[in-house]
Residue frames as qw, qx, qy, qz and C-alpha x, y, z in Angstrom:
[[0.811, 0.296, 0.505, 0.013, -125.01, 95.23, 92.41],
 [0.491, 0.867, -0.068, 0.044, -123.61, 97.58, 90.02],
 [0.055, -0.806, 0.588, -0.033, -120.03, 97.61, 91.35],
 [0.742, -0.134, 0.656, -0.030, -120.34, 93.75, 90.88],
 [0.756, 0.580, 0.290, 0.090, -121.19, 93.75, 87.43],
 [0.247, 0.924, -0.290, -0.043, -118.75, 96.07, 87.05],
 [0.315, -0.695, 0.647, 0.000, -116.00, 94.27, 88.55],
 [0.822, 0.176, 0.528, 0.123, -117.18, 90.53, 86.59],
 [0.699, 0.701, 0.129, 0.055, -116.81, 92.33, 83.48],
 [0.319, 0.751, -0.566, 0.118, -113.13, 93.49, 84.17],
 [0.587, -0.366, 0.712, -0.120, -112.03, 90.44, 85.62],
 [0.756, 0.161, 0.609, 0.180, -113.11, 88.55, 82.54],
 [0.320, 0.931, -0.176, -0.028, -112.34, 91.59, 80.08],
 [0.121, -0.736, 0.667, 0.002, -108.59, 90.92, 81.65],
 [0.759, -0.017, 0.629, -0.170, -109.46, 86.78, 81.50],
 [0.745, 0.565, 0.355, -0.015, -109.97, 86.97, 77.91],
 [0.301, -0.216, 0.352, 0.859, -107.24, 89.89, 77.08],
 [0.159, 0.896, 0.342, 0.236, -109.32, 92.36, 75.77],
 [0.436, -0.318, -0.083, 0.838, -107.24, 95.34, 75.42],
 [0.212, 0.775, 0.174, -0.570, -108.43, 99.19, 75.40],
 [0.712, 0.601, 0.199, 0.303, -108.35, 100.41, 71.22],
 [0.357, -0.343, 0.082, 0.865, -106.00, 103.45, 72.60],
 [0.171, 0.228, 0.583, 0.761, -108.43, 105.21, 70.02],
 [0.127, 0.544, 0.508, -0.656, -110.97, 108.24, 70.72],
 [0.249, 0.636, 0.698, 0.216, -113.79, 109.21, 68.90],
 [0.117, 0.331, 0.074, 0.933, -114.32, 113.40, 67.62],
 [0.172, 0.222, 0.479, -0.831, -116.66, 115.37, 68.83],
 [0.463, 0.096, -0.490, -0.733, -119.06, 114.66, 65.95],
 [0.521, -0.104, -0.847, -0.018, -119.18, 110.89, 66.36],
 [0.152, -0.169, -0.844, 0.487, -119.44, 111.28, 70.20],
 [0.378, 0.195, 0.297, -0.855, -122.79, 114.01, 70.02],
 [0.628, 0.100, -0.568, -0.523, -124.60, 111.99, 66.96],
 [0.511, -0.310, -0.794, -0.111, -124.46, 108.56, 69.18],
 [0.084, 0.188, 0.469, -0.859, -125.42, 111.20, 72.71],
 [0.535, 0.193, -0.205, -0.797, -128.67, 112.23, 70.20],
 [0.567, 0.142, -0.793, -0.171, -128.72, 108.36, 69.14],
 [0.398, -0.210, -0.857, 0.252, -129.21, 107.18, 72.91],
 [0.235, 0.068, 0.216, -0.945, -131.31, 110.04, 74.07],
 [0.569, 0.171, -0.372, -0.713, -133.84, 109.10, 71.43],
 [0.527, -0.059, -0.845, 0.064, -133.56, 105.10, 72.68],
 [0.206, -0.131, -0.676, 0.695, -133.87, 106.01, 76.20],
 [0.350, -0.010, 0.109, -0.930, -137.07, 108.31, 75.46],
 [0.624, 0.005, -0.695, -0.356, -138.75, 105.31, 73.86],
 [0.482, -0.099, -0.856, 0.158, -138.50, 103.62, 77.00],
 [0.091, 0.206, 0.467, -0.855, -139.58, 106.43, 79.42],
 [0.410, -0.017, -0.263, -0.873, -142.81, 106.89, 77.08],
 [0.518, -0.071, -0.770, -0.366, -143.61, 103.38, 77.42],
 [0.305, -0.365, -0.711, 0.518, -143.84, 103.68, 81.28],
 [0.151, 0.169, 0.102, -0.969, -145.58, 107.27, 80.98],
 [0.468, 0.038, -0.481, -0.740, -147.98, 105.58, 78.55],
 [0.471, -0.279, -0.832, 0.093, -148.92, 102.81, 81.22],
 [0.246, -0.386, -0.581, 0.673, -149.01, 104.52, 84.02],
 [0.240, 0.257, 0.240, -0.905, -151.61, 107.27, 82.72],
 [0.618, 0.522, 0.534, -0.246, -154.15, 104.81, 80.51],
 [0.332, 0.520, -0.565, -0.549, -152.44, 105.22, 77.42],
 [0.710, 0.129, -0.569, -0.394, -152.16, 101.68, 76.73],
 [0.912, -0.254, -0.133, -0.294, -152.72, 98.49, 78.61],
 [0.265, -0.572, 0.731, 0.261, -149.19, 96.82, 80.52],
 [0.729, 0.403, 0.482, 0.271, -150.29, 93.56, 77.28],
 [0.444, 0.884, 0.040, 0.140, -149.98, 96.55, 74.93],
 [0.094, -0.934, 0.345, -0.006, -146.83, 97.86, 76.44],
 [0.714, -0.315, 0.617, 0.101, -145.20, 94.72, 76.87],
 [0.765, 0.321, 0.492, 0.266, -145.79, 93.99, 72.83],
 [0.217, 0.934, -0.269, 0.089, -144.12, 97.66, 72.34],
 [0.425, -0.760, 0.479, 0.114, -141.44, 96.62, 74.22],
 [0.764, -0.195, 0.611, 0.064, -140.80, 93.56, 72.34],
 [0.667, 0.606, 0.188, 0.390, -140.89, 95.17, 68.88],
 [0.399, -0.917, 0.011, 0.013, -138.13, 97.30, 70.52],
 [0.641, -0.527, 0.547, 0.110, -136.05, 95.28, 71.41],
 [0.805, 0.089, 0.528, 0.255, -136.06, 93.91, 67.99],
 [0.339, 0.806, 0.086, 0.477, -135.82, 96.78, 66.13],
 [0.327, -0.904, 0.275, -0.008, -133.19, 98.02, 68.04],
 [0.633, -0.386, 0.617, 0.266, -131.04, 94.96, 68.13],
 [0.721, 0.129, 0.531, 0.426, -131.57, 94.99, 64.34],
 [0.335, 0.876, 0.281, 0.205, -131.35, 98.39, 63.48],
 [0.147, -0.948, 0.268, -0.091, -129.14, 100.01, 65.83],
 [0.696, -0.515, 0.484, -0.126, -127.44, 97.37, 67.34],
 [0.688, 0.513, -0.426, -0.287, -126.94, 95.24, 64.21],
 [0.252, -0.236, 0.916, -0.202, -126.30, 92.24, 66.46],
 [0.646, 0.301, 0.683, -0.163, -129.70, 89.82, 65.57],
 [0.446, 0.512, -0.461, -0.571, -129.37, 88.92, 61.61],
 [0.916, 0.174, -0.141, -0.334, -130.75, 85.80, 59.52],
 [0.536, 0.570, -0.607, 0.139, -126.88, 84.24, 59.27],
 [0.159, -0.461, 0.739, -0.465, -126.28, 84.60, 63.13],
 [0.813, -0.134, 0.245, -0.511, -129.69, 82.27, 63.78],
 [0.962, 0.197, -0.165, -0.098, -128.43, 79.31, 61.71],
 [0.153, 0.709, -0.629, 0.279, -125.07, 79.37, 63.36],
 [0.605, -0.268, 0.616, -0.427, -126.44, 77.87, 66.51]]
C-alpha cells in the first residue's frame, strides 16, 4: 500500500510539475526538526501506552487525539488558520 501511495504522489508531483528545490538543509536545521518529530511521534506512542494500561479511557484518548491534531496543525504545521476557513 505504501509503494502505491508512493508512486500516486510522483505521478501527480510530475502531473502538476513540481520540481525538487535543488536546496539542502545544514546540519542544524536537519537535527532541531529530528528533535521536533521525535517529540510529535512520542505524543502519539503515549496515547496508546496510556490506553492500553488504564491510564485513560479510548473517549479520553480519542479527545487527546483531537486536541492534537489541532494543535499541531496550528502550531507546528501552520496549515489550519482563521483566513484559510473563510476561503472555502
Amino acid at each position: 500500500m505504501a509503494g502505491g501511495f508512493n508512486r500516486h504522489l510522483l505521478v501527480d508531483c510530475k502531473r502538476r510539475g513540481f520540481k525538487p528545490s535543488g536546496s539542502t538543509a545544514d546540519n542544524r536545521t536537519m537535527l532541531r526538526l529530528a528533535f521536533k518529530s521525535s517529540l510529535l511521534s512520542l505524543c502519539r506512542f503515549l496515547f496508546l501506552v496510556g490506553m492500553r494500561f488504564g491510564f485513560a479511557t479510548p473517549t479520553e484518548i480519542a479527545v487527546l487525539a483531537c486536541v492534537y491534531s489541532i494543535a499541531l496543525s496550528v502550531l507546528v504545521l501552520q496549515d489550519l488558520t482563521w483566513a484559510g476557513s473563510r476561503s472555502q
